[in-house]
PAZAPA-4460 file (N, C-alpha, C; in steps of 0.05 Angstrom, whole numbers, plus 32768, in hexadecimal, padded with zeros to 4 digits):
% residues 79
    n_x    n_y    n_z   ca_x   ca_y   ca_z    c_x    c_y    c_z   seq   type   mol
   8011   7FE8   8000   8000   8000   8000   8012   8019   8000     1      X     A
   8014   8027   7FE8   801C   8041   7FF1   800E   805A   7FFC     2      X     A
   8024   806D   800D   8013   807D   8011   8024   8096   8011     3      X     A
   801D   80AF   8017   8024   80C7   801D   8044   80C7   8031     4      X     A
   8050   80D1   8036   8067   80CF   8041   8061   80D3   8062     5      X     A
   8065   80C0   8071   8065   80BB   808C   8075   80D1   809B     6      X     A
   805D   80E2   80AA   8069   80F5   80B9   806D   80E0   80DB     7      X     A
   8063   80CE   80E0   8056   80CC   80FE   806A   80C9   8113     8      X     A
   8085   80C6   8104   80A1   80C4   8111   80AF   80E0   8122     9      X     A
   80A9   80F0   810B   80B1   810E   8112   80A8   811E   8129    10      X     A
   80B7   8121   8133   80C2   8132   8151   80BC   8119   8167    11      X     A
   80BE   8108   8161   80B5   80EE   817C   80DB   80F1   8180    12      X     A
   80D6   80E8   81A0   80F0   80E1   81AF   80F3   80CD   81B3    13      X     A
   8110   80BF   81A7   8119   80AF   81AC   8134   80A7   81BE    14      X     A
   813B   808E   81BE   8154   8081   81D8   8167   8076   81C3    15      X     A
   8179   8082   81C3   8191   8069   81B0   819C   805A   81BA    16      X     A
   8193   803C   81A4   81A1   802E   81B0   81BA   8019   819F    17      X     A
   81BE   8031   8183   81D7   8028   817F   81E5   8038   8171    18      X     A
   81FC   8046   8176   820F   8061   817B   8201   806A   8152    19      X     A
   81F9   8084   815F   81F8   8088   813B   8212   80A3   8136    20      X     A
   8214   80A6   811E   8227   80B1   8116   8229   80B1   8101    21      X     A
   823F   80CB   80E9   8245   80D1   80D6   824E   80B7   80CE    22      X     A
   8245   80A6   80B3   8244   8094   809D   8244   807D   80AA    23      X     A
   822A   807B   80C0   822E   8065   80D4   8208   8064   80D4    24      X     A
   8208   8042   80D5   81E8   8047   80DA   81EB   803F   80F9    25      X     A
   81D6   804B   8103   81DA   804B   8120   81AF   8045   812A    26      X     A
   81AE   8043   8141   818E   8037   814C   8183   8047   8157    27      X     A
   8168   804B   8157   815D   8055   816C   8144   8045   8175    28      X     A
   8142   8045   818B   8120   8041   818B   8105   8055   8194    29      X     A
   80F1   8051   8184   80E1   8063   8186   80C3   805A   8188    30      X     A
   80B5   8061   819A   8097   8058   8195   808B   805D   817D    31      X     A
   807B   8042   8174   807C   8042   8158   8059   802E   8160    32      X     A
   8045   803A   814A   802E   8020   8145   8027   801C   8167    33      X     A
   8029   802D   817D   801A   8015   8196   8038   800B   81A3    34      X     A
   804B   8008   8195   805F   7FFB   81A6   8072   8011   81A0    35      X     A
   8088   7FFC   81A6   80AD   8009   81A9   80B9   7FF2   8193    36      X     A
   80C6   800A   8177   80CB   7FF9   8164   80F5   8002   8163    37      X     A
   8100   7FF2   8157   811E   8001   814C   811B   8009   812F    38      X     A
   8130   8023   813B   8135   802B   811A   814C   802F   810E    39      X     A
   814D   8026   80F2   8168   8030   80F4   816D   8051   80F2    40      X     A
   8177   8069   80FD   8185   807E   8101   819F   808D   80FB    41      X     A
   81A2   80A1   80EA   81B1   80AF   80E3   81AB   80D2   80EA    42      X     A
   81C8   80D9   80ED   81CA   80F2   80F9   81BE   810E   80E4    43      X     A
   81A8   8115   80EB   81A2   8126   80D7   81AC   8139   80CB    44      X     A
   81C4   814B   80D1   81D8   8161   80D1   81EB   8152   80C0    45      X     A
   81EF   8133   80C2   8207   8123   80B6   8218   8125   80C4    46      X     A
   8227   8132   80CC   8237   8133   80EC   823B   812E   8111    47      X     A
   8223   8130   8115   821B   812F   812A   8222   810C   8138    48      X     A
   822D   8103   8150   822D   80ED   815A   821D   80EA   8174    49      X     A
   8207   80D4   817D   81FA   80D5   818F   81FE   80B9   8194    50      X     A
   8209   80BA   81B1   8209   80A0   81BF   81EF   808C   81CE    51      X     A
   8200   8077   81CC   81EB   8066   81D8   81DA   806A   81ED    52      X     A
   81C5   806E   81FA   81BD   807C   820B   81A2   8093   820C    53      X     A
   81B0   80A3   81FB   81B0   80CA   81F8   8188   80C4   81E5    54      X     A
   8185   80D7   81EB   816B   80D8   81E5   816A   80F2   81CB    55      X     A
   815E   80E8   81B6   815F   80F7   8198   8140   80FF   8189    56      X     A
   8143   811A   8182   8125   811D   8178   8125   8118   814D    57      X     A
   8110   8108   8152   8114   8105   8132   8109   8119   8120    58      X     A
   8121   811E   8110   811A   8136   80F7   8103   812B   80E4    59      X     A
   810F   8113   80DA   8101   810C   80CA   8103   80EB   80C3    60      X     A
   80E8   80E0   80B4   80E6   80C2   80B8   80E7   80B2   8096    61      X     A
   80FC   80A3   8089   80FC   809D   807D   80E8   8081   807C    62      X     A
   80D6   8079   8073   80C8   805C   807A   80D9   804B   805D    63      X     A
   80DF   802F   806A   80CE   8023   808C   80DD   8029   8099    64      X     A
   80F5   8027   809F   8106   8024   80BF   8117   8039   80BC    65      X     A
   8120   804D   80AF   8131   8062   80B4   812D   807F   80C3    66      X     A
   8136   8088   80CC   8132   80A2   80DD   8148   80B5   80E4    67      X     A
   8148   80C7   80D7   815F   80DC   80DC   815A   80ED   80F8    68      X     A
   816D   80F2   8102   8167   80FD   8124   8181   8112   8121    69      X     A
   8171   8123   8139   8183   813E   8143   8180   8135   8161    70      X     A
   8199   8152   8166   8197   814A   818D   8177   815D   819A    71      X     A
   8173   814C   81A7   8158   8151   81BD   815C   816A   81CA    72      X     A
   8148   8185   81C0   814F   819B   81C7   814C   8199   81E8    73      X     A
   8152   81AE   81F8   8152   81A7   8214   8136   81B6   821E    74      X     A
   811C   81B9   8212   810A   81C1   821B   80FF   81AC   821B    75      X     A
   810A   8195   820B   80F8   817A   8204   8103   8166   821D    76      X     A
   8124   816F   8229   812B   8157   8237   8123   8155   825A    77      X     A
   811D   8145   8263   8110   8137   827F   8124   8143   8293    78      X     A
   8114   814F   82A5   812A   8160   82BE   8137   8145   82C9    79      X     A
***
């Protein structure tokens, strides 16, 4: 089924959980459909490295499994 280009990824916060980085595919996970799915993740700037851990807001969602991420502005992050 095709459809329109999947926004439903965009601005959701995610947890990495495998180091992403410049010409590196790297993980995140993100609530996805009702659950918690992985994706694969790349640094949206192309530069940027975010460790395992670190919590990332997605720019934008390639379907099915890709997701480009920036760092989690700090109005978004948990005191």
């Amino acid at each position: 089924m095709h459809r329109d280009v999947d926004r439903s990824l965009t601005g959701k916060i995610g947890r990495v959980t495998g180091r992403i980085g410049p010409g590196t595919i790297g993980e995140v996970m993100l609530p996805f459909r009702g659950g918690t799915s992985a994706f694969h993740a790349h640094p949206f700037d192309k530069n940027s490295v975010f460790a395992v851990g670190e919590q990332v807001l997605v720019i934008y969602y390639e379907p099915p499994q890709t997701v480009f991420v920036d760092e989690l502005p700090d109005v978004l992050k948990a005191d």
